[in-house]
N, C-alpha and C positions, 0 to 999 in steps of 0.2 A: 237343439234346432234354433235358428233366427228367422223369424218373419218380418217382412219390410215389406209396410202398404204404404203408399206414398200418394196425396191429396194433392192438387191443384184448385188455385183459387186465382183470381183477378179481382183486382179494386178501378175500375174505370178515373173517376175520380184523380187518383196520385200514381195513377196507369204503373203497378204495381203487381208482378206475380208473385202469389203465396205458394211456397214449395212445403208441407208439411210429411214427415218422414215419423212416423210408428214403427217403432224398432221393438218387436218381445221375442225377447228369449224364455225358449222354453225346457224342460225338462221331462217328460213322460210328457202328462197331463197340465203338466202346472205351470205357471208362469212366474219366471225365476229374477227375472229384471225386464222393466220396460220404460221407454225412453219415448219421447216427444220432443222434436226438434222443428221448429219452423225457420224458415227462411227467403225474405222480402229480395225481391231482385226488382231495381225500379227499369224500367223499358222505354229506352228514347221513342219519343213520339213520331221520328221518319219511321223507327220500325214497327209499330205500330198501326201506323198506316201503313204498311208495304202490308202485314199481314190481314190486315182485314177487306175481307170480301162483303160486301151487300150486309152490313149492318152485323157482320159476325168477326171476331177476332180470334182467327186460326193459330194458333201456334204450333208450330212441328212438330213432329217426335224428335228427332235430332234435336231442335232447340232445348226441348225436356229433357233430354239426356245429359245436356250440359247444364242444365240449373240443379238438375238434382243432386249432384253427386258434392255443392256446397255443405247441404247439409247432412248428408252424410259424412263426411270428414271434420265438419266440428260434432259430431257426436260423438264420432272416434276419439276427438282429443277429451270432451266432456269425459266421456268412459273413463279415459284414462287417468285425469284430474280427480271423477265424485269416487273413483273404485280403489282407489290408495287406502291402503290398513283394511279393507275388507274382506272380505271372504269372496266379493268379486275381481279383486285386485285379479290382473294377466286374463279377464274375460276378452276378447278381442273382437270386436265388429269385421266382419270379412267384408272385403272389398268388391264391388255388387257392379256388372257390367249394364251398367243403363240402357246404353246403345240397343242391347238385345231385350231390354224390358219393355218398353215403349216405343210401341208397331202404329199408334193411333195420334191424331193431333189431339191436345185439348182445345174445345170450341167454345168462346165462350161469345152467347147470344146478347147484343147490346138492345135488343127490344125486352127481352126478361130482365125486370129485376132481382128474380129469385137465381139468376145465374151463378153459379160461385165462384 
């Protein structure tokens, strides 16, 4: 089995979204390889301001669907790079329909700064 939990963050500052992608595979009970890949997308400032409403910066599901699937595909290629001569060598990350994973925006509150 493969599990893919995927985090979102924003840096206001260098207006920056963190795409972070937790990939474990598993086998029964156990976890047989696991990967952590993050990935910065910096975000022009008109869009930025288009998205934000009353001191919050919305981002779409649609827009998350397309930043996620960066890093997924350098992980694909990572796999394929760190798993030569292994016993995980031909593991192969499946290709994961984002579009249908993320139905919600990420919000992120510019009065918190505990926001992530």
């Amino acid at each position: 089995n493969v599990n893919n939990n995927i985090n979102f963050s924003y840096n206001a500052e260098n207006r920056t979204l963190k795409c972070t992608n937790d990939i474990v595979f598993t086998q029964g009970s156990a976890n047989i390889l696991e990967i952590q890949f993050s990935v910065f997308v910096e975000i022009h400032p008109q869009s930025i301001s288009e998205m934000t409403i009353e001191n919050q910066i919305i981002f779409p599901s649609h827009f998350l669907a397309q930043c996620a699937p960066f890093g997924h595909g350098a992980i694909r290629g990572v796999m394929f790079l760190k798993t030569t001569n292994t016993p995980f060598e031909g593991v192969i990350l499946p290709p994961a329909e984002y579009h249908k994973i993320f139905k919600e925006p990420f919000v992120v509150d510019l009065n918190n700064k505990n926001t992530p």
